[in-house]
N, C-alpha and C positions, 0 to 999 in steps of 0.2 A: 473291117471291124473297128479300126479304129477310127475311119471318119463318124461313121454312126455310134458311136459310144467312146467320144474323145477324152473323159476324164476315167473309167474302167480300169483298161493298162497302167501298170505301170512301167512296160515296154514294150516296145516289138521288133520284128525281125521281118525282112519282107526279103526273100528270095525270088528276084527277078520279076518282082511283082509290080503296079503301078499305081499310080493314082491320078490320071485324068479328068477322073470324075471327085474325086473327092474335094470337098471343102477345105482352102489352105490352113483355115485358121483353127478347122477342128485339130489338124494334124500338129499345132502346134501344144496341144496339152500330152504327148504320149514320146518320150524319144524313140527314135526310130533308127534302125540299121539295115541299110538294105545291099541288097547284090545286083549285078546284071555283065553280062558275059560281050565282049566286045562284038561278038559276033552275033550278037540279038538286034546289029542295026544301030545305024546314027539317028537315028529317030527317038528312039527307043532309050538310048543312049543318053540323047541332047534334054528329053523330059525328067528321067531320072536325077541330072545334075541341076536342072532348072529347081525341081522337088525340093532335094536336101538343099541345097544355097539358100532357097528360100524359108523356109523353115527355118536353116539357122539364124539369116538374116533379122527373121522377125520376132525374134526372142526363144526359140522352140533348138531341139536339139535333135542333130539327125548325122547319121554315119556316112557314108558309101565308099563298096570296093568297087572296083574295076577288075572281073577277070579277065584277061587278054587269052585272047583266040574260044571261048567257050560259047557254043550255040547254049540255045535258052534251058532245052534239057540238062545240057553237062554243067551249066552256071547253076543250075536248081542242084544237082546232086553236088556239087563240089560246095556250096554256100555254108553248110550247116557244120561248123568246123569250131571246135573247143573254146576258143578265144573267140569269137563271135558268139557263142553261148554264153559264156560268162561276163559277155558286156549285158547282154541281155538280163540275163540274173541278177546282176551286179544292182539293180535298178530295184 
């Protein structure tokens, strides 16, 4: 949503979610907080800190947690957590 409608949000939240396809530059008009569970893969892993570095890197604002030991189900239900909401809100 937010490649294709980069100025929209005023934040977002992406649990365990990705962006391979998405346009870098769009993603720099929206901050972003995202999650992903160690156990979702070093692949999986290595793309999501590529993402935010980059983003931040190129003027844009971006989050990431690392949950340790959580496959991609359990890092999707554990993500949505009060302080993670209220960064989002906070926007």
């Amino acid at each position: 949503m937010i490649n294709n409608y980069p100025k929209f949000f005023t934040a977002a939240f992406c649990a365990s979610g990705g962006a391979n396809e998405c346009n870098q530059a769009n993603l720099l008009h929206t901050p972003v907080y995202s999650t992903i569970g160690t156990a979702e893969g070093d692949k999986k892993m290595k793309s999501f800190r590529e993402t935010v570095e980059s983003i931040n890197k190129n003027g844009g604002e971006a989050k990431l947690d690392v949950l340790e030991g959580l496959n991609h189900s359990q890092a999707c239900e554990k993500a949505f957590t009060a302080e993670r909401l209220e960064w989002v809100f906070s926007h």
